[in-house]
C-alpha positions in Angstrom: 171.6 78.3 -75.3 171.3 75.8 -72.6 175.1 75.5 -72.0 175.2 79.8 -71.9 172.7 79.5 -69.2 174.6 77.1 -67.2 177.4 78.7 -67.6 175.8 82.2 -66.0 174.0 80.5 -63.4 176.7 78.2 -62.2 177.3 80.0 -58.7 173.3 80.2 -58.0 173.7 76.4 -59.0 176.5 75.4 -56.6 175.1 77.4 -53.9 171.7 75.2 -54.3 174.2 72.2 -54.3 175.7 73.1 -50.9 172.5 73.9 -49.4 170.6 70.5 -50.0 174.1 68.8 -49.3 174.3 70.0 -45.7 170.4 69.5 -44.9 171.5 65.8 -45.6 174.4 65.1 -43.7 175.9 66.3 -40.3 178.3 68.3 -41.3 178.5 72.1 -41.1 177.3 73.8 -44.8 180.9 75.5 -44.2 182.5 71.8 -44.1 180.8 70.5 -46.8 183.2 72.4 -49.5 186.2 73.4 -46.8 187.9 75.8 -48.7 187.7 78.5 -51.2 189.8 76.2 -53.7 187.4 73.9 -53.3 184.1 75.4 -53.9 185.4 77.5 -56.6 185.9 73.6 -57.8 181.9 73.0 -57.9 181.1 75.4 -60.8 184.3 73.9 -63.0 182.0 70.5 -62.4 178.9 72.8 -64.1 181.3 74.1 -66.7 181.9 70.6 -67.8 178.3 69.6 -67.6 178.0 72.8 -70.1 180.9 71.8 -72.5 179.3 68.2 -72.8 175.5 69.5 -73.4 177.3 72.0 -76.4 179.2 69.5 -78.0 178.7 66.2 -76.9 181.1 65.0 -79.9 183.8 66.3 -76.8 183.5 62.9 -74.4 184.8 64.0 -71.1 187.9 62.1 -70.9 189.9 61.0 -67.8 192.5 63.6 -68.5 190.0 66.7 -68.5 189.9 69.3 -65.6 186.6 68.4 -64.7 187.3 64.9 -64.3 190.6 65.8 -61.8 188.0 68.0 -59.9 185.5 65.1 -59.2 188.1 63.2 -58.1 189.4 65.6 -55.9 185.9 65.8 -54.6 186.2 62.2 -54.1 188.9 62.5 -52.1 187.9 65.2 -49.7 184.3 63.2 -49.3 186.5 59.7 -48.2 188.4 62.0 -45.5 185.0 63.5 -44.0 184.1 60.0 -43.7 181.2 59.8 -46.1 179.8 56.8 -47.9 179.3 55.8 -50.5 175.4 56.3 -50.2 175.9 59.9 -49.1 178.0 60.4 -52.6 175.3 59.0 -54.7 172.8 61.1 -53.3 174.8 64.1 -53.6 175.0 63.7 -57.1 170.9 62.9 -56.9 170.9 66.6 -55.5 173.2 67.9 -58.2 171.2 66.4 -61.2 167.9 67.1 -59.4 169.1 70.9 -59.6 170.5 70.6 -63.0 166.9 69.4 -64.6 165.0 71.6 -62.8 167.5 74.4 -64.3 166.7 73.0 -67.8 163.2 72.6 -67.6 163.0 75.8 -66.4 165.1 77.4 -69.2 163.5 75.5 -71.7 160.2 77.3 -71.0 161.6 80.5 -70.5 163.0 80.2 -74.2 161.2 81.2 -77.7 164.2 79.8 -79.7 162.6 77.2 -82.0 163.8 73.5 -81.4 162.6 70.2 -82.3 161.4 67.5 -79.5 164.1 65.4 -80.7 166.7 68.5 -79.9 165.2 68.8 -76.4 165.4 65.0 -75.7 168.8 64.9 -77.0 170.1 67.7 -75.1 168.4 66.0 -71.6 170.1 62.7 -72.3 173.0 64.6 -72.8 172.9 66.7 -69.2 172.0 62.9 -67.8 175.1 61.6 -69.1 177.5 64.6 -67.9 176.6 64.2 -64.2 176.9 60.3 -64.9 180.2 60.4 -66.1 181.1 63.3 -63.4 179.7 61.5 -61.1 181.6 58.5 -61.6 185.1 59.9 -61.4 184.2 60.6 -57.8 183.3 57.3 -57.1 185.6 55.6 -58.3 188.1 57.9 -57.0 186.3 57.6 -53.9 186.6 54.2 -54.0 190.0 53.4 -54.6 190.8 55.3 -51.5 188.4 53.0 -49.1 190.0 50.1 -50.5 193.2 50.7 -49.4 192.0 51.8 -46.3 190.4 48.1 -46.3 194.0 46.5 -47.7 195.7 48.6 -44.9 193.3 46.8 -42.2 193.5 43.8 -43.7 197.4 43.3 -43.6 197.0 44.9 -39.7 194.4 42.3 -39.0 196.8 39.3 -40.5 199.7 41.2 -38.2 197.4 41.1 -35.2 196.3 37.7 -35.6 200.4 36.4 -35.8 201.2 39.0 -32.6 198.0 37.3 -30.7 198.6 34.1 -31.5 202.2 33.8 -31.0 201.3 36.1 -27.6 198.7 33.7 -26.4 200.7 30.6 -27.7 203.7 31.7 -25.7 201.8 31.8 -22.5 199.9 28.4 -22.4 203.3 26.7 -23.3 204.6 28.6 -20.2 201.6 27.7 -18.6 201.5 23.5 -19.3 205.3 23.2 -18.7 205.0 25.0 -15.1 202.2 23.0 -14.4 203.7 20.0 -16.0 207.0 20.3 -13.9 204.3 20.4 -10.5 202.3 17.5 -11.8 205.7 15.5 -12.3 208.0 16.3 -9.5 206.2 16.7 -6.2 208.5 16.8 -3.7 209.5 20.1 -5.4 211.2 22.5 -2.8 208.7 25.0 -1.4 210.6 28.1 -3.2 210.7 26.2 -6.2 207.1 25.2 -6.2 205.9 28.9 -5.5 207.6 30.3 -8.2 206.3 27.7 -10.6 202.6 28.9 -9.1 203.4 32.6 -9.5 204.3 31.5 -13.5 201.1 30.0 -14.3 199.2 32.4 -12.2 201.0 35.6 -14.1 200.8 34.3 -17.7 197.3 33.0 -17.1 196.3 36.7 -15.9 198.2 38.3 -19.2 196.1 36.0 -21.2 193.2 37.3 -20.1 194.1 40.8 -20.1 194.9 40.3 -23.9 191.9 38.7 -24.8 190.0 41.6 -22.5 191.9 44.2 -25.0 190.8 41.8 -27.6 186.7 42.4 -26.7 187.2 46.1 -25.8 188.8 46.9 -29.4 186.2 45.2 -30.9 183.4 47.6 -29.0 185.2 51.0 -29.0 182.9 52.9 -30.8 179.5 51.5 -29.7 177.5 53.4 -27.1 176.2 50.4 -24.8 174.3 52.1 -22.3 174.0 48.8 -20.1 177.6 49.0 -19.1 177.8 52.5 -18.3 178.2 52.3 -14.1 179.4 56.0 -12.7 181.3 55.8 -9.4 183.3 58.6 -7.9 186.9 59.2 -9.5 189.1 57.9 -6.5 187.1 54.3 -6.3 187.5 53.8 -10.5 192.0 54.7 -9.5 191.6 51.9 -6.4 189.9 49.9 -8.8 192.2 49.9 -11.6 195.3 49.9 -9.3 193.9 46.6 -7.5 193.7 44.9 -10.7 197.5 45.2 -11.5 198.7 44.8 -7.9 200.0 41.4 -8.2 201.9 42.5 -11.4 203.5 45.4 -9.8 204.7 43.4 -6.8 206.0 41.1 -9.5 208.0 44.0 -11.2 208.6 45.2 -7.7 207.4 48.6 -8.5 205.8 51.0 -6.2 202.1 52.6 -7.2 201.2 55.3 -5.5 197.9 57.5 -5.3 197.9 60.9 -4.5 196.0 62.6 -1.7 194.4 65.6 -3.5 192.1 63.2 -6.2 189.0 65.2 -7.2 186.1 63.7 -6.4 184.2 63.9 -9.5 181.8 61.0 -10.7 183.1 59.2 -14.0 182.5 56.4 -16.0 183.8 53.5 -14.3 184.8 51.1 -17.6 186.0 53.5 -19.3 188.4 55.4 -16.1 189.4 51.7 -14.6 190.2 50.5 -18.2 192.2 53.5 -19.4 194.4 53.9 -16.0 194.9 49.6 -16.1 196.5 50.3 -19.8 198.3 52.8 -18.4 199.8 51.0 -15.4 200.1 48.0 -17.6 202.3 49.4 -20.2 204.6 51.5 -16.8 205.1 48.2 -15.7 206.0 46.5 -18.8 208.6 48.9 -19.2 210.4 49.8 -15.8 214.0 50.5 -15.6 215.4 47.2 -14.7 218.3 48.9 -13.6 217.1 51.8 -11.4 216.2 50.6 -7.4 213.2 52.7 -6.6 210.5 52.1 -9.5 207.4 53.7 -9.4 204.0 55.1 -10.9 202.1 57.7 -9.7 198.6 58.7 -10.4 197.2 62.2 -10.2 194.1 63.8 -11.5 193.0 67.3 -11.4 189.4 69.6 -13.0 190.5 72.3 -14.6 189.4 74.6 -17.5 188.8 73.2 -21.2 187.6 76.8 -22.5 184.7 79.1 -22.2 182.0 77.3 -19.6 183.6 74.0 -20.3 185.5 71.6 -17.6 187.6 68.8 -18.3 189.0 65.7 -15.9 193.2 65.0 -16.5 193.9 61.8 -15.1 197.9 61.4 -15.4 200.1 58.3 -14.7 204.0 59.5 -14.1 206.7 56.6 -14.1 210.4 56.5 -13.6 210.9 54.0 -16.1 212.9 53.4 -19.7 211.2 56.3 -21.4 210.3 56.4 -25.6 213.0 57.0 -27.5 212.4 60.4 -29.2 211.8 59.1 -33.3 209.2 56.9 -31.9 207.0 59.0 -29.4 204.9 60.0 -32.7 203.8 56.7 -33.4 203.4 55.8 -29.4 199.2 55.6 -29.5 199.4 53.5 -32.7 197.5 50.0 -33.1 200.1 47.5 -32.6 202.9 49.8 -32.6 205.7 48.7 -29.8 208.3 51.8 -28.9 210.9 48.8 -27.7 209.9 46.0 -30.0 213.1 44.4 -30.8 215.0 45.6 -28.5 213.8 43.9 -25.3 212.1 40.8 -24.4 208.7 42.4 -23.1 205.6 40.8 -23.8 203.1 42.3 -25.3 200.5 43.1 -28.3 200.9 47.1 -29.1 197.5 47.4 -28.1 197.0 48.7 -24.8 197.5 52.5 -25.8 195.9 52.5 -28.5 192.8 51.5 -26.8 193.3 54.3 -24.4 193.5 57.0 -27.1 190.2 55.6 -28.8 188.2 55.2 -26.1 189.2 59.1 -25.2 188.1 60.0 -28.6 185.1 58.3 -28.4 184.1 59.8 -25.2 185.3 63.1 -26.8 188.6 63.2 -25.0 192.4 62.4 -25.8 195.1 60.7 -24.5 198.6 61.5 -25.3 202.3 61.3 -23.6 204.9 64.0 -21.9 208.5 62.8 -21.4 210.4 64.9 -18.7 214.3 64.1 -18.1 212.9 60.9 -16.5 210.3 58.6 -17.6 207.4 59.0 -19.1 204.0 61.0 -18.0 200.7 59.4 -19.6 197.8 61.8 -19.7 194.2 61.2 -20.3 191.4 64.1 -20.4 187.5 63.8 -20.7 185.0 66.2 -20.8 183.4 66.8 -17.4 179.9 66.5 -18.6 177.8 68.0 -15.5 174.2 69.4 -15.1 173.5 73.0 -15.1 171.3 74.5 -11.9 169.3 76.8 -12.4 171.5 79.7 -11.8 173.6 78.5 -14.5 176.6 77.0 -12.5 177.6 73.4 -12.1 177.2 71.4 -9.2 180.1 69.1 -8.3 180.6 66.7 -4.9 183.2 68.0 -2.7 185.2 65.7 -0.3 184.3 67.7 2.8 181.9 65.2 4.6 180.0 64.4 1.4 178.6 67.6 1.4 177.1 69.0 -2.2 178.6 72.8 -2.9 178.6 74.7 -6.2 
């Protein structure tokens, strides 16, 4: 009798599922099941509850339907990015439901039963949401740990690309300073290009260990380091920082006139556009005369009453090879590793994209005939007047114009 009323009740059941599911996480009660496949899945999980609670001499083994639809739950649950608290309280919800379903059947009912029949047939409901229950887990679980195995092996890489990266450039930096310490009369050509080597591996060691720190914090919302300056002194900014390196690579960086001037965040701007002048410079045609990088930004549209900032950094240089322009934004991922002797960790793109992201923006590359283009957009997050239209600074004298 109990199983039958499961059985008809299963969609009222699921739909009481769903709805204390998305009162407890923040994710849309349309996101919480994603498809019809899916949440026609839930009442097959009831169904087997049902079967168990009829005849419990039935275990529900691995191979069952219900068991494969758990797991699939599990798996949907580890790409929404829940964890494993948020699991075991859905289940909470679901057995919650299910016992207040049976003790509300059971007094609804004149069929005669025994204590002992009602107790039996409780422990039994307990144990079909345990074993349910489980499958997700563990299913769930298996998928986070090779998430963890897959950052593990990443981290090992990382530590071998930083240390062999960092090792590189103080053995450059002692034998430079070494060859000054032990020959004097050096000529003066020869003694300023010994300088220029321990000055430019000692600033690429410190722009690794800066991409280093910054990885580490991408994600955290420190509001002590947000400082806003207008758009065009954030571009000076970065571009100061890698002007000895592009005199170095002898390649031109040029600004252009019509930059909007919009206030940003200056970390994030100066950071993004320094990886992205970085990584130009790394990888200038050797071969070509007039090298350069350009930086442009414009405000334009992002959709009904929304703005965006497009900050682009367009280079003449060596390109990406088509197969490897998907992979270009990945952690430690080098387009030209093997090919060329550029320094480097994979990283400084990669931090670009996720700072975007976590700033609710992207970052992403264009390749024309040419070069490369290197693109970065953020919402322009602005303050409505009253009249319900934004208020932006325009470069005419300062003055404030909507």
């Amino acid at each position: 009798m109990l199983a039958e009323r499961l059985r008809k009740s299963r969609r009222e059941l699921t739909a009481l599922w769903l709805d204390r599911i998305s009162t407890r996480v923040a994710l849309d009660a349309n996101k919480v099941f994603p498809t019809d496949d899916l949440l026609n899945h839930v009442p097959l999980l009831i169904d087997g509850v049902a079967e168990y609670i009829e005849n419990p001499a039935a275990e529900i083994a691995a191979d069952m339907p219900v068991v494969a639809k758990a797991m699939e739950l599990g798996a949907l649950r580890h790409k929404q990015g829940f964890d494993a608290y948020q699991i075991l309280k859905e289940y909470e919800f679901l057995g919650g439901i299910l016992f207040t379903f049976f003790t509300k059947t059971v007094d609804d009912v004149d069929e005669p039963c025994t204590k002992s029949e009602l107790m039996a047939c409780g422990s039994r409901l307990f144990r079909a949401i345990t074993i349910i229950q489980q499958a997700t887990m563990t299913h769930f679980l298996v998928l986070a740990d090779k998430v963890v195995a897959e950052r593990e092996d990443r981290l090992r890489a990382f530590n071998r690309v930083i240390s062999h990266e960092i090792k590189n450039r103080i053995g450059a930096v002692l034998g430079a300073s070494s060859v000054l310490r032990e020959v004097p009369d050096l000529p003066a050509d020869k003694h300023d290009e010994l300088v220029k080597i321990i000055g430019r591996n000692a600033r690429e060691m410190g722009e690794t260990v800066e991409n280093v720190i910054v990885l580490s914090r991408v994600g955290i919302d420190d509001a002590r380091q947000h400082r806003n300056v207008m758009l065009p002194e954030a571009i000076k900014e970065a571009v100061r920082q890698i002007r000895d390196a592009a005199q170095a690579a002898n390649v031109e960086v040029r600004v252009v006139d019509a930059i909007p001037d919009i206030e940003v965040n200056a970390a994030v701007i100066e950071l993004c556009i320094k990886n992205y002048l970085s990584n130009a410079l790394k990888y200038a045609e050797p071969s070509r005369g007039n090298r350069f990088v350009e930086i442009s930004a414009t405000d334009q549209e992002a959709g009904p009453g929304k703005r965006e900032l497009i900050v682009r950094v367009t280079d003449n240089g060596m390109g990406v090879p088509v197969g490897k322009r998907e992979h270009l934004f990945e952690r430690f991922y080098r387009a030209h590793e093997g090919s060329l002797a550029i320094a480097g960790t994979g990283l400084g793109l990669n931090i670009v994209r996720e700072i975007a992201e976590a700033q609710g923006g992207r970052a992403w590359a264009e390749y024309p005939e040419e070069g490369s283009v290197f693109l970065l957009a953020l919402p322009l997050r602005r303050e409505k007047e009253a009249t319900g239209e934004y208020r932006v600074r325009k470069r005419d004298g300062g003055a404030t114009a909507t």
